[in-house]
DRENDO-1510 file (C-alpha; in Angstrom, 1 decimal, always signed):
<recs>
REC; n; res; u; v; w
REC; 1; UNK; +11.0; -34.4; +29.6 .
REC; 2; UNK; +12.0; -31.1; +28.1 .
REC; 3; UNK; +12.1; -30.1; +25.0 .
REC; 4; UNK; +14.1; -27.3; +23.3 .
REC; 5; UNK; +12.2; -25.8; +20.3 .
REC; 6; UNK; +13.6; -23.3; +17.8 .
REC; 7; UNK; +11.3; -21.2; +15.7 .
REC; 8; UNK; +11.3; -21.6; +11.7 .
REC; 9; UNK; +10.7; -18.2; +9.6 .
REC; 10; UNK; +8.9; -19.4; +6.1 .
REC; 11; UNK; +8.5; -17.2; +3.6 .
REC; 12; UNK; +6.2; -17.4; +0.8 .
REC; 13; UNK; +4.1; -15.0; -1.9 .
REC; 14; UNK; +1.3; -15.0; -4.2 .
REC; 15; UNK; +1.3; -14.7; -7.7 .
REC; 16; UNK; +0.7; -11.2; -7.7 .
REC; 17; UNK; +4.0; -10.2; -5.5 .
REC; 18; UNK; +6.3; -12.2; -6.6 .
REC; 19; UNK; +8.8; -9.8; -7.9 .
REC; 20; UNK; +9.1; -7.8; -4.4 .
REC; 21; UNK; +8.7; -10.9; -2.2 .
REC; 22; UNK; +11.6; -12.5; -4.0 .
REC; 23; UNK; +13.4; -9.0; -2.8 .
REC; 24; UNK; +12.3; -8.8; +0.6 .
REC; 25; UNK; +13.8; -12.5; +1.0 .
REC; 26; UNK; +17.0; -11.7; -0.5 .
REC; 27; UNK; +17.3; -8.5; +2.0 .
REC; 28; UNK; +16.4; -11.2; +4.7 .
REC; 29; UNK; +18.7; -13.9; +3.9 .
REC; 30; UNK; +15.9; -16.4; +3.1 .
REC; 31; UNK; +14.6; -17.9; +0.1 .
REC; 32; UNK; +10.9; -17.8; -1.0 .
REC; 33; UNK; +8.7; -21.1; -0.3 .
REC; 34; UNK; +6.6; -22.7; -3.1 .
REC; 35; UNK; +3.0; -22.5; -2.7 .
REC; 36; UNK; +2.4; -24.5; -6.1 .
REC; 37; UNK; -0.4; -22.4; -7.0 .
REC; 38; UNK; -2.4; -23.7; -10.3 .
REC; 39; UNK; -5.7; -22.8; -11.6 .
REC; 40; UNK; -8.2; -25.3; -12.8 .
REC; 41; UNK; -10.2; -25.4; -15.9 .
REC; 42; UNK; -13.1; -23.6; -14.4 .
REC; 43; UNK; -10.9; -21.0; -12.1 .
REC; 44; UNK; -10.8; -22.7; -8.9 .
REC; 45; UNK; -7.4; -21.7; -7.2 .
REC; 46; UNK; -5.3; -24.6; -5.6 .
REC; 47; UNK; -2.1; -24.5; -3.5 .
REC; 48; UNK; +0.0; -27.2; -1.5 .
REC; 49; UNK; +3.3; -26.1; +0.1 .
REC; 50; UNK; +6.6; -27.8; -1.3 .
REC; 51; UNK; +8.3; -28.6; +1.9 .
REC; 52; UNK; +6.6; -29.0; +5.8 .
REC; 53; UNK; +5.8; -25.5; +7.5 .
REC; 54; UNK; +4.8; -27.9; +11.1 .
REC; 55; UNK; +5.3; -25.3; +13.7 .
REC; 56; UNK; +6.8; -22.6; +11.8 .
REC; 57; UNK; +6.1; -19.1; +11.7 .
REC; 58; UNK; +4.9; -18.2; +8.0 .
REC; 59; UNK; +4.8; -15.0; +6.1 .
REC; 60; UNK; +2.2; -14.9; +3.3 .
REC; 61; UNK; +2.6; -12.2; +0.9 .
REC; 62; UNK; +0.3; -10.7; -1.7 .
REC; 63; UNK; -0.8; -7.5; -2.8 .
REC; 64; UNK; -4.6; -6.8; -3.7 .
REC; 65; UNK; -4.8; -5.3; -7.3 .
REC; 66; UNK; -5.9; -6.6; -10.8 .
REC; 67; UNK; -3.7; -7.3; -13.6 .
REC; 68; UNK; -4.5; -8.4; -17.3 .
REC; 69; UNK; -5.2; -12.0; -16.1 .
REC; 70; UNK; -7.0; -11.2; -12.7 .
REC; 71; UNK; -9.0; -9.6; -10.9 .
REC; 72; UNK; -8.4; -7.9; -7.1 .
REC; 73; UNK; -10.9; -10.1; -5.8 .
REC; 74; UNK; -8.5; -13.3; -7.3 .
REC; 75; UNK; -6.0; -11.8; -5.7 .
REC; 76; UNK; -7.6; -12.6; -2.1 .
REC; 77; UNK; -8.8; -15.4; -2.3 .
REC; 78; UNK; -5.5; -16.3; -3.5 .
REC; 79; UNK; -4.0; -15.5; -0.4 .
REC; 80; UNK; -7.3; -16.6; +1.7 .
REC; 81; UNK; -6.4; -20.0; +0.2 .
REC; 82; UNK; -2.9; -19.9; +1.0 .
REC; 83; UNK; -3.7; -18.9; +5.0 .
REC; 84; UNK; -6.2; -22.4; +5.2 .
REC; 85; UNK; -3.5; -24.4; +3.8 .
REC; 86; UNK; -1.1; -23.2; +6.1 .
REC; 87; UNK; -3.2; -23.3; +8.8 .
REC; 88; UNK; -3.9; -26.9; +7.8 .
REC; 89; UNK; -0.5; -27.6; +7.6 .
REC; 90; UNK; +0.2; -26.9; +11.4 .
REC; 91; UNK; +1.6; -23.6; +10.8 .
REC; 92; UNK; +2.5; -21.7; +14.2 .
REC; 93; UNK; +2.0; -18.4; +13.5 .
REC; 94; UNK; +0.4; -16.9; +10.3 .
REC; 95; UNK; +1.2; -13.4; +9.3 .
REC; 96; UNK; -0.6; -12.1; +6.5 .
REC; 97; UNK; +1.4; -9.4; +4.4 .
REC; 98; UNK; -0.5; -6.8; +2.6 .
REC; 99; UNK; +1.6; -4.6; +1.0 .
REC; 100; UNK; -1.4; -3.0; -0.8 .
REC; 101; UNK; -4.8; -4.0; +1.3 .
REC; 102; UNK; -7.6; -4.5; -0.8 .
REC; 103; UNK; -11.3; -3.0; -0.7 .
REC; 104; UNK; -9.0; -0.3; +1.8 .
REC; 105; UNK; -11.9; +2.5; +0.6 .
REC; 106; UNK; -14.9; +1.1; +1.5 .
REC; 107; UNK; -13.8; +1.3; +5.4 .
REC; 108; UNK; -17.4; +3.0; +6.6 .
REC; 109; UNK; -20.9; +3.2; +5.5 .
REC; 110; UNK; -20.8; +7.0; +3.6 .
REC; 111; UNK; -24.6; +6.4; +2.2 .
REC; 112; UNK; -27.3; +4.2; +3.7 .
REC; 113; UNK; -27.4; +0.2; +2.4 .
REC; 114; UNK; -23.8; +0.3; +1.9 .
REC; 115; UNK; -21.2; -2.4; +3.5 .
REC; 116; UNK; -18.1; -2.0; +5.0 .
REC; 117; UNK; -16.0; -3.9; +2.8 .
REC; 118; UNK; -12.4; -3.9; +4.4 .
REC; 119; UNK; -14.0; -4.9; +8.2 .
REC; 120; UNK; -15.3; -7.7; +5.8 .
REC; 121; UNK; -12.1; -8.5; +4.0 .
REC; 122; UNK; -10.2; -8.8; +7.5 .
REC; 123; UNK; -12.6; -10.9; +9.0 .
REC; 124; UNK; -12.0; -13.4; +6.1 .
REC; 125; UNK; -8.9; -13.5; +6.6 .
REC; 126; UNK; -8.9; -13.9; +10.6 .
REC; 127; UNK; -11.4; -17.1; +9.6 .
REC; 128; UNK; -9.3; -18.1; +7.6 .
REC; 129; UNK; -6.9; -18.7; +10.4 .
REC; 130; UNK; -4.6; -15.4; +10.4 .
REC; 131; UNK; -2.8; -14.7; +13.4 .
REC; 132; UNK; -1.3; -11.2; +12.4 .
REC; 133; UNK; -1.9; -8.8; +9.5 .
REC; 134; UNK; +0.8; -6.3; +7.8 .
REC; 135; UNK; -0.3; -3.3; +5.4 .
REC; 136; UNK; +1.6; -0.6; +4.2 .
REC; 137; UNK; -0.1; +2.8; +4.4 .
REC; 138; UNK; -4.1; +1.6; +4.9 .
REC; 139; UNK; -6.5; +4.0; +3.5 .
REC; 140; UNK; -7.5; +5.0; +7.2 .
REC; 141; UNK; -6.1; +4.4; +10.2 .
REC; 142; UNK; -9.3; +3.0; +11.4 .
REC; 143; UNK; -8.4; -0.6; +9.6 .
REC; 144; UNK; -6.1; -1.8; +12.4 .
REC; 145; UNK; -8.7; -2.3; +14.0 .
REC; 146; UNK; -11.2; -4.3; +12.0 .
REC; 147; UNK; -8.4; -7.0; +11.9 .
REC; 148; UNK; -9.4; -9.4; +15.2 .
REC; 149; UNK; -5.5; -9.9; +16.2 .
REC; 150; UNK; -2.0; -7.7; +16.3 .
REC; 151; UNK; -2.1; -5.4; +13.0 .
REC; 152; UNK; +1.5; -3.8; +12.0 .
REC; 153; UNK; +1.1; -0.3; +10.2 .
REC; 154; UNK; +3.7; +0.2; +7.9 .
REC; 155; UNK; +4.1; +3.4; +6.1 .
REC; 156; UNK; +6.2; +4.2; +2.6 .
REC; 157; UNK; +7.4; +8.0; +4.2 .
REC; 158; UNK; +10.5; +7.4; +5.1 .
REC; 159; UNK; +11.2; +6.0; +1.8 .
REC; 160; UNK; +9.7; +9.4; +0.2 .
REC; 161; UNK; +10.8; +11.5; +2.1 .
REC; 162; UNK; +14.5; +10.2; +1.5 .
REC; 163; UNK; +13.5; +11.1; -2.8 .
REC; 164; UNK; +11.9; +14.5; -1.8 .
REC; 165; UNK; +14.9; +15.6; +0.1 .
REC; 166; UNK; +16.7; +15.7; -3.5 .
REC; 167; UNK; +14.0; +18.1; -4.9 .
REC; 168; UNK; +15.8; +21.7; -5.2 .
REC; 169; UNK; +14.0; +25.0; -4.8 .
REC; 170; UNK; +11.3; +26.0; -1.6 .
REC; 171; UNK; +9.0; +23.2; -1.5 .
REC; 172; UNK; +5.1; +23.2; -0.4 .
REC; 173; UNK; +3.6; +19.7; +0.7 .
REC; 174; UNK; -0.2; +19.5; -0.6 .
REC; 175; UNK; -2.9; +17.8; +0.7 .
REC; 176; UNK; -5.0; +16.7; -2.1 .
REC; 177; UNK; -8.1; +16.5; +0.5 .
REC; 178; UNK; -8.9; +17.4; +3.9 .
REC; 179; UNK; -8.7; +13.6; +4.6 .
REC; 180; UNK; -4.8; +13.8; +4.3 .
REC; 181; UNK; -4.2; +16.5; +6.5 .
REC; 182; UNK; -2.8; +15.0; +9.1 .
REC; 183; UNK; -0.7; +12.6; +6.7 .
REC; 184; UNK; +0.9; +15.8; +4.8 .
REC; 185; UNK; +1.3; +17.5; +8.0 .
REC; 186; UNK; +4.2; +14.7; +8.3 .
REC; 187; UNK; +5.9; +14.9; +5.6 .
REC; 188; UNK; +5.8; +19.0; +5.6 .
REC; 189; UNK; +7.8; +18.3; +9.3 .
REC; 190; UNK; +10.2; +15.6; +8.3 .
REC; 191; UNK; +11.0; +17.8; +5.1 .
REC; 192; UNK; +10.9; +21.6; +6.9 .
REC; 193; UNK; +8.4; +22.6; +4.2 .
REC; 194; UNK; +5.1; +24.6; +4.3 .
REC; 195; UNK; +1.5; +22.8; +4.3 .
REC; 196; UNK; -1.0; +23.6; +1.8 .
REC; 197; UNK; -4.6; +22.0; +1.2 .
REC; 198; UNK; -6.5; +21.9; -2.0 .
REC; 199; UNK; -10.1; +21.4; -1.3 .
REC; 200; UNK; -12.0; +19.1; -3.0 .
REC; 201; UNK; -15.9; +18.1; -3.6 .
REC; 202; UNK; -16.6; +14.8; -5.6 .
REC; 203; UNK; -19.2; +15.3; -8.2 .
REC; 204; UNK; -23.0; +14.3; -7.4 .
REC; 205; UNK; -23.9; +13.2; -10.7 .
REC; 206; UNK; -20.9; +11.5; -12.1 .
REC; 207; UNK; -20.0; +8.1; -10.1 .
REC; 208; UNK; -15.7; +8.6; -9.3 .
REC; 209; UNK; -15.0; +11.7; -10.2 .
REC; 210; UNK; -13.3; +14.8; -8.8 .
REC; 211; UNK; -13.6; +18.6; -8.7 .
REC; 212; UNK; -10.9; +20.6; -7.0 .
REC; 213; UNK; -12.1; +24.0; -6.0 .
REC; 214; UNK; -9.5; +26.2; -4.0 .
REC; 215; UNK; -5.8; +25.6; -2.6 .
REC; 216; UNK; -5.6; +27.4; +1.2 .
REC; 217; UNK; -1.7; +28.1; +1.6 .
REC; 218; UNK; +0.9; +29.5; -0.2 .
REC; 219; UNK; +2.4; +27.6; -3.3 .
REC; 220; UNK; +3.3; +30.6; -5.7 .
REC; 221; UNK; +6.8; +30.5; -7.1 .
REC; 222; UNK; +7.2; +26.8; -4.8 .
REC; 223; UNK; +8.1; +23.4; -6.0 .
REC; 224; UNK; +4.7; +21.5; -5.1 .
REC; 225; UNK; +4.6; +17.9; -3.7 .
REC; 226; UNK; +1.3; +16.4; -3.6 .
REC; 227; UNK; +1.3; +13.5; -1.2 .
REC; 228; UNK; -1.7; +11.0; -1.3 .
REC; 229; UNK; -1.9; +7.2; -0.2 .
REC; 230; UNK; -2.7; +6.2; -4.1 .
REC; 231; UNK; -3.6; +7.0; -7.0 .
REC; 232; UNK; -6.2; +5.1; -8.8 .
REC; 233; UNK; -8.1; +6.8; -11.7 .
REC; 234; UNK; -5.9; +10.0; -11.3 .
REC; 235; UNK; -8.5; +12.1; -11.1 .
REC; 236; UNK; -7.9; +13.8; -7.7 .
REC; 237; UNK; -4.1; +14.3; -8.5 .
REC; 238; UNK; -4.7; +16.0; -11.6 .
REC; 239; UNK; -7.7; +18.0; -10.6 .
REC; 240; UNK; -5.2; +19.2; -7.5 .
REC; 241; UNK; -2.3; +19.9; -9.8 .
REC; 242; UNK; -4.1; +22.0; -12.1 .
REC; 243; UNK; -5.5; +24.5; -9.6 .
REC; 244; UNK; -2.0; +24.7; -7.9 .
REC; 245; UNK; -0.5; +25.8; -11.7 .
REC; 246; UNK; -3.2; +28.4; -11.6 .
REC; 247; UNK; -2.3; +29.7; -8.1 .
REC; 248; UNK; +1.6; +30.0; -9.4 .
REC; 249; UNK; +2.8; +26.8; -8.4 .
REC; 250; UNK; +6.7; +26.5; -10.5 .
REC; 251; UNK; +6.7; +22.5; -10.2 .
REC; 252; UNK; +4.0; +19.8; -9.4 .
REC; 253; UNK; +5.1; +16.4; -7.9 .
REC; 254; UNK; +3.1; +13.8; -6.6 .
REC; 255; UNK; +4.4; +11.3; -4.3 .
REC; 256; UNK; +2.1; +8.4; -3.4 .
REC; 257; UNK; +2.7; +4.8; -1.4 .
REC; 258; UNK; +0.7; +3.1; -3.7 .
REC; 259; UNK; +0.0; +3.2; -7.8 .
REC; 260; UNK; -3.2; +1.7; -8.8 .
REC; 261; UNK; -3.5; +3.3; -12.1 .
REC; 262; UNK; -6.8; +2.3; -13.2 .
REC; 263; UNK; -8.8; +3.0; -16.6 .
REC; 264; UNK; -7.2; +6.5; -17.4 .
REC; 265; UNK; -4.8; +7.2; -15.0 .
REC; 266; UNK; -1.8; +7.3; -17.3 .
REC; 267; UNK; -3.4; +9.1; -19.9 .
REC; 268; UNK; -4.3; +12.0; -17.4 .
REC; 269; UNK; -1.2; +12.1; -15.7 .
REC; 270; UNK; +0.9; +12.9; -18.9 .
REC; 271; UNK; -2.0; +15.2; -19.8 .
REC; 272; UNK; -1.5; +17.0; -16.8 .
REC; 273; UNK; +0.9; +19.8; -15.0 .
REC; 274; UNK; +2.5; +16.9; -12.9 .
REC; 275; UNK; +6.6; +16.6; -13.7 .
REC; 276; UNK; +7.2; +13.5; -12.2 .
REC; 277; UNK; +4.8; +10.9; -9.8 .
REC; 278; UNK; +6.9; +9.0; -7.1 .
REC; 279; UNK; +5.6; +5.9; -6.4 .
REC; 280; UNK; +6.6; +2.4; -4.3 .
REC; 281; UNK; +6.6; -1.1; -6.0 .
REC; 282; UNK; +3.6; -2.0; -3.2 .
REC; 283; UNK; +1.8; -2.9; -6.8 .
REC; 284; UNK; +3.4; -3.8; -9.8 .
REC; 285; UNK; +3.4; -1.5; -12.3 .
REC; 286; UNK; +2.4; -2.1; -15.8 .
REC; 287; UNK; +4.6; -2.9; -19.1 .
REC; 288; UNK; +4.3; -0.1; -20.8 .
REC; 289; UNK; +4.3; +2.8; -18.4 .
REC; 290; UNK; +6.3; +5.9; -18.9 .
REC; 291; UNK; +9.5; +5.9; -16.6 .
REC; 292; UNK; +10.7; +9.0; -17.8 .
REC; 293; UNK; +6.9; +10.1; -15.3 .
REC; 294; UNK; +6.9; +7.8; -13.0 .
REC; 295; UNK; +9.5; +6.9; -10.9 .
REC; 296; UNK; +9.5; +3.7; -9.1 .
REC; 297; UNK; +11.2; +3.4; -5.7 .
REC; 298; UNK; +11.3; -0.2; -3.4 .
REC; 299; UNK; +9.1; -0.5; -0.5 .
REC; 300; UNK; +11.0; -3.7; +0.1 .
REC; 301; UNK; +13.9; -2.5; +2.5 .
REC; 302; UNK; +11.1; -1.4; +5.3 .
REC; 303; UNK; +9.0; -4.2; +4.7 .
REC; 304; UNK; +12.0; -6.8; +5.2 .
REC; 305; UNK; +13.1; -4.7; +8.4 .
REC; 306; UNK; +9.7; -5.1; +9.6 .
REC; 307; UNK; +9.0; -8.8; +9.1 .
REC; 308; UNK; +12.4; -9.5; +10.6 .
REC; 309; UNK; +11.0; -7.4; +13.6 .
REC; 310; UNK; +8.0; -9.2; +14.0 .
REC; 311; UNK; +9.8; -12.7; +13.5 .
REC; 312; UNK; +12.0; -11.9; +16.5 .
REC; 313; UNK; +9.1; -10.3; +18.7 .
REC; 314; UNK; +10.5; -7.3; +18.7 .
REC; 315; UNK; +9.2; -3.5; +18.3 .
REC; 316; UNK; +8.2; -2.8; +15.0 .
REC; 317; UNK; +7.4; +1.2; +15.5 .
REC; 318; UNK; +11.1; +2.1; +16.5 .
REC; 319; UNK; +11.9; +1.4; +12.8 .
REC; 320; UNK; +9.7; +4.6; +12.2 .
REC; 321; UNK; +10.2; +6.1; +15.1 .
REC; 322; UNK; +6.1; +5.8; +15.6 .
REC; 323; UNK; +5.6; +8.0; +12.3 .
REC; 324; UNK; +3.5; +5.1; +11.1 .
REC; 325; UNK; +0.6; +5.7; +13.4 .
REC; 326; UNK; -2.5; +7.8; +11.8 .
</recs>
């Protein structure tokens, strides 16, 4: 007896990705599944898929942030609860999609008595009964790894660089941090710009805050692109674009994968030297921002190229050229 099987892509998001799911599917030709996802009285989570995923090979996406109704940690388990019932449902394959992957931070024990929060976060989701996991720009590189199974590192550059090519006058890419080096390095070869670093020390006494202390490279006169994986509380973006204004800097830009924007971000940011922050839609951003600052550009092209990729067992790094690798 033989038997000719052929595979089923199935598509489906979490509540907090809804907007740039429902883009990725229209750039892929396929239209989102329903998870039915309800919240009880007391704020257990439940989901049953609309139509039968038996053998198919199923997407999940959801970012990790909080929003006015929910926390980051509702956002996992969210999509935790989403893998079992997939898995339970005979899935295939299960790929989770994490276009902003929570807890990213806490990657290594910095102090003793501390945990290692995103090796924990990927082995709930490999219990959970993930085959495959998909982030755009992890905090460190180091994360593929913590995943037990195929990880796809996808990276927000070429979509940055495309914006930054637009920017007139001779341009400096800035490392906020000796951590992003290597990351700004990139950029400052894709774009045929020089590399500066602004070196920073986070205070002792005050829990998540920044002090920038010296900029090594030349950024008098230049337009000034400070490229960072995210910004969060703002605090090292504005602390960096102040002491590039004081070194001579003409224009400060920051350019960043993903925008947290937590407690006083926006506040800061319009307080600050920065003309204009270039962000993806990896998180959605809130009402009320200011889009006259904050320019929004769609992760969802790359993200679409690359899940059609890993559908069809293809390569995912010749869509970046292997760029994506830190």
């Amino acid at each position: 007896m033989e038997l000719v099987t052929h595979k089923n892509l199935y598509l489906v998001a979490g509540r907090m990705s809804q907007s740039l799911a429902a883009e990725i599917a229209e750039l892929m030709g396929e239209e989102l599944g329903d998870p039915n996802l309800e919240d009880f009285a007391n704020g257990e989570i439940h989901c049953r898929f609309s139509e039968s995923i038996r053998g198919s090979d199923v997407f999940i996406i959801q970012t990790h942030c909080q929003t006015s109704n929910s926390s980051i940690n509702d956002a996992i388990m969210e999509q935790l609860i989403m893998v079992d019932a997939a898995k339970r449902a005979s899935a295939k394959r299960i790929t989770v999609v994490c276009p902003h992957y929570g807890y990213g931070r806490q990657d290594r024990k910095s102090t003793g008595r501390e945990p290692i929060t995103a090796k924990l976060v990927a082995n709930l989701f490999k219990s959970a009964g993930a085959s495959r996991l998909v982030g755009v720009d992890l905090h460190s590189g180091q994360i593929q790894g913590f995943f037990d199974g195929p990880v796809d590192h996808l990276t927000a550059m070429p979509v940055l660089v495309e914006r930054l090519k637009g920017l007139e006058g001779e341009m400096s890419i800035v490392s906020p941090d000796a951590g992003r080096v290597k990351v700004a390095e990139r950029y400052a070869m894709q774009l045929g710009a020089d590399l500066a670093i602004v070196h920073k020390r986070r205070s002792h006494t005050a829990f998540n805050t920044v002090e920038a202390k010296e900029v090594v490279g030349d950024v008098d006169g230049r337009t000034c692109v400070i490229v960072d994986d995210m910004i969060d509380t703002a605090g090292t973006i504005c602390a960096a674009a102040e002491q590039l204004k004081e070194k001579g800097a003409e224009r400060v830009i920051a350019a960043t994968t993903h925008g947290v924007f937590s407690g006083p971000a926006m506040e800061r940011l319009a307080e600050s030297p920065i003309e204009k922050v270039l962000v993806t839609n990896t998180l959605p951003m809130p009402d009320d921002y200011d889009n006259e600052l904050i320019e929004v550009l769609s992760i969802a092209p790359l993200v679409a190229e690359a899940l059609q990729a890993v559908f069809q067992d293809s390569s995912v790094s010749e869509i970046f050229g292997g760029d994506h690798l830190s």
